[in-house]
VOGU-3710 file (C-alpha; in Angstrom, 3 decimals, decimal comma):
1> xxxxxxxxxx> 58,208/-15,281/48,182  56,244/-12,489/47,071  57,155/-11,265/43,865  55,976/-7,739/43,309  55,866/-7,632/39,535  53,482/-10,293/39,573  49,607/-9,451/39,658  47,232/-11,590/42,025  46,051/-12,778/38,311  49,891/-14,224/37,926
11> xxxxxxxxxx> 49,922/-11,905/35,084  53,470/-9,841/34,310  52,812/-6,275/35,249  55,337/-3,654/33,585  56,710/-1,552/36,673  58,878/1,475/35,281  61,861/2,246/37,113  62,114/4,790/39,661  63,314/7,797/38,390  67,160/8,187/39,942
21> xxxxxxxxxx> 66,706/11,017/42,864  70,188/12,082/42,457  69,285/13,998/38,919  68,817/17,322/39,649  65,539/17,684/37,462  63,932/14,786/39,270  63,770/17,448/42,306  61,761/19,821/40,617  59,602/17,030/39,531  59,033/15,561/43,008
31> xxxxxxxxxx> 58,444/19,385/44,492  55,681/20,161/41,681  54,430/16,876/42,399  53,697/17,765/46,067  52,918/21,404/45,903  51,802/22,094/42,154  50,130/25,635/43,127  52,416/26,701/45,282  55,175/29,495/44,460  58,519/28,810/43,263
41> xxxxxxxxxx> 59,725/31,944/42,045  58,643/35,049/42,868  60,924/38,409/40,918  58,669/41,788/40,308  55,887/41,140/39,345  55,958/37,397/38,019  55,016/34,824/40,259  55,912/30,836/38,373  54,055/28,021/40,645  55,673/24,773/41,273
51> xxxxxxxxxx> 53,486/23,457/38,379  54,400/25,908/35,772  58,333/25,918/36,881  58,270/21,799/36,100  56,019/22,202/33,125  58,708/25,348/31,521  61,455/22,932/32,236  60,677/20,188/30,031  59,839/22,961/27,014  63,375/23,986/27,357
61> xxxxxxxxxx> 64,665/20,442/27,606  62,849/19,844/24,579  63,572/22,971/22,762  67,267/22,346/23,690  66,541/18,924/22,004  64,831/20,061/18,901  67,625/22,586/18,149  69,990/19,472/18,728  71,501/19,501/22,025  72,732/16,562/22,706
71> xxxxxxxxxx> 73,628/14,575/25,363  77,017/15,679/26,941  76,957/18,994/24,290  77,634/22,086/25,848  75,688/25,546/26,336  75,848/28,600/28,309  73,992/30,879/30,550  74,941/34,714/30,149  72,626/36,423/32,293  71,928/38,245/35,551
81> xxxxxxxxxx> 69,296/36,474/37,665  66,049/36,934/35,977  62,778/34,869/36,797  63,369/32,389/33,448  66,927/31,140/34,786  65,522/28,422/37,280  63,600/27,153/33,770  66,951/27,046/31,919  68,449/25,507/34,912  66,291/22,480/35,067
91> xxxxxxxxxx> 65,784/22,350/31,776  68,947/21,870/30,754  69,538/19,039/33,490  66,712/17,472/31,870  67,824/17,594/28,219  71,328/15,510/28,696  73,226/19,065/28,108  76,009/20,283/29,654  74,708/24,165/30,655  77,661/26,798/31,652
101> xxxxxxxxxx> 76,835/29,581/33,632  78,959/32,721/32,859  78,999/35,434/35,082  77,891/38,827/33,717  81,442/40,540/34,984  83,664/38,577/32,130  84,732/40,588/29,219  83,996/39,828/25,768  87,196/38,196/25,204  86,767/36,161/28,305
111> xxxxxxxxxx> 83,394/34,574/26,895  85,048/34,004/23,810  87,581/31,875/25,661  84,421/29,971/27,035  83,132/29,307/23,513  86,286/27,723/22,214  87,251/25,949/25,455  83,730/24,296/25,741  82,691/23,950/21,959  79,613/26,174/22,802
121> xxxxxxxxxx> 76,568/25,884/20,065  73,839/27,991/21,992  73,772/30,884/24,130  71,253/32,108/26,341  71,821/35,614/26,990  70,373/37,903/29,481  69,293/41,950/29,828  72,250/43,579/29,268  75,021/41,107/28,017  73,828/40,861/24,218
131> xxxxxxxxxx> 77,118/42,851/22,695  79,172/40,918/25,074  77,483/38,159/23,509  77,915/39,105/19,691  81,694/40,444/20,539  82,692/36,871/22,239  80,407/34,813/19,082  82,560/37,190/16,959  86,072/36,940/18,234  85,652/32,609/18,843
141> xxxxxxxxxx> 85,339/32,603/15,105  82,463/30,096/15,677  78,488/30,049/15,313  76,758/30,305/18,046  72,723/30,669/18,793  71,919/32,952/21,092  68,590/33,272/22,660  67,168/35,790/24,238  65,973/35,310/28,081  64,665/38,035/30,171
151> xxxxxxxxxx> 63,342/40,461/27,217  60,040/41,359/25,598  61,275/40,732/21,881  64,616/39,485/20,377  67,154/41,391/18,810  68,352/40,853/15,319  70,052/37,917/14,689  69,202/36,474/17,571  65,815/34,280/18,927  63,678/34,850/21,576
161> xxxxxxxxxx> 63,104/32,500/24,552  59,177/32,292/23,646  59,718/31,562/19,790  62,535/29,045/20,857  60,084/27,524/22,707  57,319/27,679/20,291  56,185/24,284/19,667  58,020/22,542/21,763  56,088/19,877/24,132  55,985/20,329/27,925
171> xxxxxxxxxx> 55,821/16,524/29,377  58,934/15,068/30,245  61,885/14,137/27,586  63,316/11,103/27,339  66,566/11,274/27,667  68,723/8,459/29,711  70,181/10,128/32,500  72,443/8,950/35,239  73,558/10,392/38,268  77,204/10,124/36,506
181> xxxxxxxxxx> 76,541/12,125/33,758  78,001/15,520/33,359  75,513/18,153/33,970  76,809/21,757/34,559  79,507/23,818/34,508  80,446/26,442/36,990  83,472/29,165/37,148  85,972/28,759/40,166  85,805/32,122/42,269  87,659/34,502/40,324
191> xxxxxxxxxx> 89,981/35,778/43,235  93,277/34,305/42,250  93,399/35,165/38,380  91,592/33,535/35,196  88,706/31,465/36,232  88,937/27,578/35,466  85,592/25,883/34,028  84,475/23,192/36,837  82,984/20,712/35,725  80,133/18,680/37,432
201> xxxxxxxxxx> 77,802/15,264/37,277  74,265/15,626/38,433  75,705/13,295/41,944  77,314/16,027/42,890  74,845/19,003/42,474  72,171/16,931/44,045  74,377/16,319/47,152  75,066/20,004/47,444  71,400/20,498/47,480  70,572/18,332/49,824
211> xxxxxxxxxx> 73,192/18,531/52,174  72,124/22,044/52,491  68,465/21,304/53,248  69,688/18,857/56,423  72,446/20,565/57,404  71,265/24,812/56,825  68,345/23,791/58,896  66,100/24,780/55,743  62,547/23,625/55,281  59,483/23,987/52,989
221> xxxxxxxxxx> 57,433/26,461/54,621  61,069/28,914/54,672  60,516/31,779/52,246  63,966/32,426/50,594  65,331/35,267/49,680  68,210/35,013/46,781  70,593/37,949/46,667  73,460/35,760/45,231  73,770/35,897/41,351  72,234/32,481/40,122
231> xxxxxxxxxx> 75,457/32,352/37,924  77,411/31,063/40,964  77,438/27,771/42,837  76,630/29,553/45,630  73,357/30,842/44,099  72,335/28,234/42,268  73,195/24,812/43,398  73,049/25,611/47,131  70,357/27,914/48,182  67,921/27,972/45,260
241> xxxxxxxxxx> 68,536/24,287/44,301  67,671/23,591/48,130  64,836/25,690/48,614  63,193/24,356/45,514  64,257/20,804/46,707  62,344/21,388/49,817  59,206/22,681/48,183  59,987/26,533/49,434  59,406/29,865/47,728  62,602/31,927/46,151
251> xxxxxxxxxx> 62,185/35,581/46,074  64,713/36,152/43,611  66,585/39,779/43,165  68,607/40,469/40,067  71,381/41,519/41,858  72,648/42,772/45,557  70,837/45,835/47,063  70,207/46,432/50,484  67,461/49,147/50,323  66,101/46,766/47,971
261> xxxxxxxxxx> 66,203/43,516/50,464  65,484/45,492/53,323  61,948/46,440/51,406  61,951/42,791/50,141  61,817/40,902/53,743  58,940/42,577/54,872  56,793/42,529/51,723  57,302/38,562/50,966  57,316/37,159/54,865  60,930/36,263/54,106
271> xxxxxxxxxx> 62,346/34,112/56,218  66,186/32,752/54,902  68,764/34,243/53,208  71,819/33,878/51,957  74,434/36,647/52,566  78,187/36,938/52,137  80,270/38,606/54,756  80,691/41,904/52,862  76,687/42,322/52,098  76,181/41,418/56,187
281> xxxxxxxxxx> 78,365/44,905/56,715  76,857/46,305/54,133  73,299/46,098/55,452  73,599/46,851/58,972  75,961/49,683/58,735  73,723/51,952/56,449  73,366/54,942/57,870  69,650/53,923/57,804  69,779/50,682/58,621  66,193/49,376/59,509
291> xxxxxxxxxx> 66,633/46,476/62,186  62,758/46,359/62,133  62,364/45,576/58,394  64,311/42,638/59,282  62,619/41,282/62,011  61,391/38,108/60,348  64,692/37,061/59,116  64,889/33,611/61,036  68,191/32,076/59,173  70,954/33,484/57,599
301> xxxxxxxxxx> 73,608/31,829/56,208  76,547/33,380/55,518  79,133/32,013/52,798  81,611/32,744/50,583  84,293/34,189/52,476  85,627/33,972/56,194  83,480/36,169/58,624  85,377/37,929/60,800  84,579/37,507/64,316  83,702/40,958/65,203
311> xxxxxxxxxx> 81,838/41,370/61,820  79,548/38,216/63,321  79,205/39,829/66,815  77,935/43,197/65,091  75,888/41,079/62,869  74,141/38,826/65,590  73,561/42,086/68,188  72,248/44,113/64,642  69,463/40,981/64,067  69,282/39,425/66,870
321> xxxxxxxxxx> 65,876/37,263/65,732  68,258/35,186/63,151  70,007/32,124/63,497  73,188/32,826/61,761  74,670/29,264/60,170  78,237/29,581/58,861  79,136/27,462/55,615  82,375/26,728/54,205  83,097/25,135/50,967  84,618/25,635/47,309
331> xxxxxxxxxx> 83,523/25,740/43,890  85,281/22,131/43,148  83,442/20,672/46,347  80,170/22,463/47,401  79,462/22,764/50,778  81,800/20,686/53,298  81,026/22,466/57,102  78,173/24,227/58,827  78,475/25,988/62,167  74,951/25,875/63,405
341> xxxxxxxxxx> 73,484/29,539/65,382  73,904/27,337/68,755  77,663/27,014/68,909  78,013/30,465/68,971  79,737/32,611/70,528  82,162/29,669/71,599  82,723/28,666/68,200  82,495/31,944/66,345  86,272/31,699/65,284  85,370/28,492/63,575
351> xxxxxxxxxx> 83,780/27,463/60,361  81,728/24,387/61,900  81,872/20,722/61,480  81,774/18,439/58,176  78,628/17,811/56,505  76,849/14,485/56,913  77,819/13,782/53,403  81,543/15,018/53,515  84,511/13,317/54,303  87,031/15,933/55,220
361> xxxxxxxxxx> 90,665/16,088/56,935  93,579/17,982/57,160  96,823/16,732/55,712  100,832/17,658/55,206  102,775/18,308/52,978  103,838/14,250/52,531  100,184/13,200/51,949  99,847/12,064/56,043  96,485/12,942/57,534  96,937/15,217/60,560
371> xxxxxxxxxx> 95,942/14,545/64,234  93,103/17,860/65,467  94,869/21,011/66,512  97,762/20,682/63,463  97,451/23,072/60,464  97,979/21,860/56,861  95,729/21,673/53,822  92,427/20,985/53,878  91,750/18,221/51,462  88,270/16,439/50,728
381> xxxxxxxxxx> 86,963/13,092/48,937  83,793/11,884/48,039  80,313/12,284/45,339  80,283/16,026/46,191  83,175/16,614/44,345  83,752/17,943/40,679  84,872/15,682/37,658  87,318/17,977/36,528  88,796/21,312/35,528  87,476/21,290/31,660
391> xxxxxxxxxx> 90,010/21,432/29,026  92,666/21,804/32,347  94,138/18,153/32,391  97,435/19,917/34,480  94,877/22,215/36,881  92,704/18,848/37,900  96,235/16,849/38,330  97,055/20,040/40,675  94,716/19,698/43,334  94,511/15,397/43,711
401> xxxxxxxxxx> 96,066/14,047/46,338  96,865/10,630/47,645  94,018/7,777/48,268  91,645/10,384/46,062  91,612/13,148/48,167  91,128/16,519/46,514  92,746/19,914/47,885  90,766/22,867/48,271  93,556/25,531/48,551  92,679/26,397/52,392
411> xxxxxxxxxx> 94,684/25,688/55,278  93,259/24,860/58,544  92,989/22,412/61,327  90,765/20,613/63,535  89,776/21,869/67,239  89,440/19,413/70,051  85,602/19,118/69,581  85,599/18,615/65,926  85,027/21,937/64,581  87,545/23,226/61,363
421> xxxxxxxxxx> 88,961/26,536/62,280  90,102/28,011/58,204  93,319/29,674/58,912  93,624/31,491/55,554  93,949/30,511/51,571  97,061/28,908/51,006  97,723/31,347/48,418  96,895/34,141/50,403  99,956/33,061/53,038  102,301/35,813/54,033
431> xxxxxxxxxx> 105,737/34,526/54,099  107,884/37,220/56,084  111,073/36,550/56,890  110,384/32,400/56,800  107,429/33,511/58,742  104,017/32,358/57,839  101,745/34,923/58,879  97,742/34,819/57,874  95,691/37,740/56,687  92,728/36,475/58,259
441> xxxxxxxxxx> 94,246/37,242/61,457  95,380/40,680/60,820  92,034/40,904/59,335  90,005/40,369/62,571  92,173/42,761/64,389  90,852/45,173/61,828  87,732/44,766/61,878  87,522/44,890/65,715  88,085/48,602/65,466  85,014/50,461/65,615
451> xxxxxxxxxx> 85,879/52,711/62,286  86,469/50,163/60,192  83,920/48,655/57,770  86,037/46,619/55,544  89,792/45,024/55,372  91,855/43,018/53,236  94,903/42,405/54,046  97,525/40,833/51,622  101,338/40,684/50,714  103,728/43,396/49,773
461> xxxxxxxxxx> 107,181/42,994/48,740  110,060/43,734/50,542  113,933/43,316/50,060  114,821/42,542/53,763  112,016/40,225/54,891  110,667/39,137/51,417  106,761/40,235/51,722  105,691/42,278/54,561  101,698/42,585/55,530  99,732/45,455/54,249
471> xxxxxxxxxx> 95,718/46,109/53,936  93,490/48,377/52,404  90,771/49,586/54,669  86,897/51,179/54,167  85,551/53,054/56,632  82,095/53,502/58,231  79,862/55,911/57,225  81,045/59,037/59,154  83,951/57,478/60,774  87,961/58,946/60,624
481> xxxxxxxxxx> 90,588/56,631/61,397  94,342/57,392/60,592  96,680/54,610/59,609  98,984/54,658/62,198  96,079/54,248/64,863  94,906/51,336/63,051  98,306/49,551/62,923  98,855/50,416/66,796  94,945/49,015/67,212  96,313/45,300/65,432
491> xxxxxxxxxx> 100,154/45,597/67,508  97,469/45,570/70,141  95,739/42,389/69,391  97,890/40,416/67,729  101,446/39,643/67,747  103,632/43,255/66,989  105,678/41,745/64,617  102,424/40,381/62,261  100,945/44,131/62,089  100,782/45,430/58,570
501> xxxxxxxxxx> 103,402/48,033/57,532  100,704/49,720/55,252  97,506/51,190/54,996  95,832/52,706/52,612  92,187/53,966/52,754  89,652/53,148/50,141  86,337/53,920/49,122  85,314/50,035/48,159  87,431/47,558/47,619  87,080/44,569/43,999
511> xxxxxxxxxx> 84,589/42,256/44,481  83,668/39,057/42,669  79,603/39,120/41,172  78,767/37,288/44,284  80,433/39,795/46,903  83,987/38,175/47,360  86,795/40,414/48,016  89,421/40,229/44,920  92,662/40,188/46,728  94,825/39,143/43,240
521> xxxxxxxxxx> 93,164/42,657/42,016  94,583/44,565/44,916  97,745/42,653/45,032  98,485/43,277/41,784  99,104/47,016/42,196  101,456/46,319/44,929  103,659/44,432/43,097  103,627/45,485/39,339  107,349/47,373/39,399  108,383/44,155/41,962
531> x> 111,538/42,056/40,037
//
């Protein structure tokens, strides 16, 4: 039998092992490997080749190292994107250290939460967020380093990236690393209340990655743009973690601005991006909204949030060159559906089917799995999914669920061919009267009328019925709507009885850093003098 760690001499040959391909710095590796010259990042006027992304990594792995990281200790990310993050990102999977990315919106006292919860010793901190920083050091009571990323020169008592790196080697560390390992902390979204740490092995990031690359329809020669703050999962462990996977170039942006990606598309070639719903209405209702700009947009993938229906038509006539790919998913679970650009428009109302990699389902309230075309909780198993809620023993008991399924706080069920249709967060639910009703609905009445730009709709309270429906509404650009037209409009398209009993106009309405509509923000006024 041949024995392949014998030489035709019959001498033993030493044949290292194959580095795992589920740790998420192995995918860098493999990418530089194959395209060394090529971009990876491209922000202003940096441009970081495959070659020099790897080669940065392993200097912050080591420097992470040297300053005595180690394996399973935590740090943090406090920045907006800048072009050093995907360095930090990798570099950090590299080193064995546990890296939390904070999103530039939390207050100083929020942080400081962060830095006790996760026993923080080192800080990178971005343009911007150095007295939120110091404050949050401060108020924790605790030292912690903080380095500078995304700046010429370094503050006083703190370090800069480049002298943190001084010195420190750029080949590859050795660090034992499994695919088991904790690797990276994200927050959950931020629309319900306090964010919960979510905590991750380097399994599950890599399957978000790559279920993206076979199931987005993303390949090498793509040219990506990244409008999503590289703080969130969404960001960073789906669309630039893929794109990089695949060997493609990221045109990074340090934040969402549509006279800024509409400049950006033609410039680079871009080809993919990833948009939440409220930056798709954002961009192609501008008053002077360039459909030509956009011309060589081939993909979009839209996440975060439900689209509505009619937002997707007005999307899909606005750019009609793209291939729009829903994705639904969570923070605890990455990815779990895609609704490729051909089932539309028959399956607009959907979210698509499960990934290859995800086993999902839709169960009651006794644990049974339901048969398609019964709503109940979504629910989800599998390597995808997060280890825990850190330092939340109760919040991770929360959402398990018999034979290891995991809920995801969205209701839904199954159509006949497969497809999930997402009725609504189960914590968004209306209860009127015994009544379930579901925003989302009331929602997509909403946005079918032609002044509206943006809608949430939510609970109020209300001593007969118990809640009642109510929404807060942005108009277009130019466009007068009153309140009562808009609740005739829904009594029109829905059920009467589900129409919201309020509106109230607003100029914008809470968002999340990565374009999410806050409803707990809006609620919140609603029901502050409620017993």
């Amino acid at each position: 039998m041949y024995d392949p760690t014998v030489s035709n001499l019959g001498r033993m040959m030493t044949i290292p092992a194959a580095p795992d391909p589920l740790l998420t710095g192995e995918h860098l590796r493999r990418a530089a490997a194959r395209d060394p010259n090529k971009a990876a990042i491209v922000m202003d006027d940096r441009r970081i080749s495959f070659a020099e992304l790897d080669r940065d990594a392993n200097r912050v792995a080591n420097g992470l190292i040297a300053a005595g990281i180690g394996k399973g200790e935590r740090i943090a990310v406090l920045s907006p994107t800048v072009a050093d993050y995907p360095a930090i990102f990798y570099g950090a999977a590299r080193s064995g250290g546990v890296c939390l990315n904070l999103s530039v919106r939390l207050t100083a006292d929020d942080v400081a939460r962060m830095i006790a919860l996760a026993d923080l010793r080192l800080m990178f901190v971005g343009p911007g967020m150095l007295e939120t920083a110091r404050a949050a050091a401060a108020t924790a009571g605790r030292p912690v380093t903080l380095v500078m990323i995304g700046e010429d020169v370094a503050a006083p008592d703190t370090t800069s990236l480049l002298a943190f790196l001084e010195g420190a080697p750029d080949g590859s560390p050795e660090v034992p690393l499994t695919a088991d390992d904790p690797y990276i902390m994200i927050l959950s979204g931020g629309t319900t209340g306090t964010p919960k740490l979510i905590l991750l092995n380097h399994r599950a990031t890599s399957l978000w990655a790559i279920a993206a690359t076979q199931d987005f329809g993303l390949t090498r020669d793509d040219i990506y743009a990244v409008p999503v703050p590289l703080f969130h999962g969404a960001g960073l462990l789906i669309w630039l973690a893929a794109a990089l996977m695949q060997g493609g170039t990221c045109i990074l942006m340090p934040g969402w601005d549509r006279d800024q990606f509409t400049r950006l598309v033609p410039t680079h070639g871009i080809t993919a991006a990833i948009l939440v719903a409220t930056q798709l209405s954002d961009l192609i209702h501008a008053p002077d909204f360039d459909a030509a700009a956009l011309a060589g947009l081939q993909k979009i993938n839209h996440a975060g949030m439900k689209m509505p229906v009619a937002l997707l038509e007005q999307a899909v006539a606005a750019l009609p060159n793209a291939e729009f790919t829903d994705n639904f998913g969570t923070s605890e679970t990455g990815p779990l559906t895609a609704r490729p650009h051909w089932s539309l428009p028959d399956k607009a109302h959907s979210v698509g089917r499960p990934l290859f990699i995800v086993e999902l389902d839709v169960m009651d309230a006794d644990g049974q799995i339901l048969p398609r075309g019964e709503t109940g909780e979504i629910v989800t198993r599998g390597g995808q999914v997060m280890i825990e809620y850190f330092g939340d023993p109760e919040g991770t008991a929360a959402v398990k669920r018999p034979h290891g399924w995991r809920a995801t706080g969205d209701i839904g069920y199954f159509d006949a061919d497969g497809f999930l249709v997402l009725v609504d967060r189960a914590r968004d639910v209306i209860i009127s009267g015994g009544e379930n009703i579901y925003p989302t609905e009331i929602e997509n009445a909403l946005y079918q009328h032609p002044a509206v730009a943006e809608a949430a709709v939510f609970a109020i309270p209300d001593d007969h019925w118990g809640e009642l429906p109510a929404a807060q509404v942005v108009l277009k650009a130019g466009e007068t709507a009153t309140a009562e037209a808009l609740i005739d409009h829904v009594a029109t398209q829905i059920p009467r009885h589900k129409r919201p009993r309020l509106i109230d106009f607003v100029d914008d309405l809470p968002k999340t850093g990565v374009g999410k509509i806050q409803k707990n923000l809006i609620r919140a006024r609603y029901w502050k003098d409620a017993q």
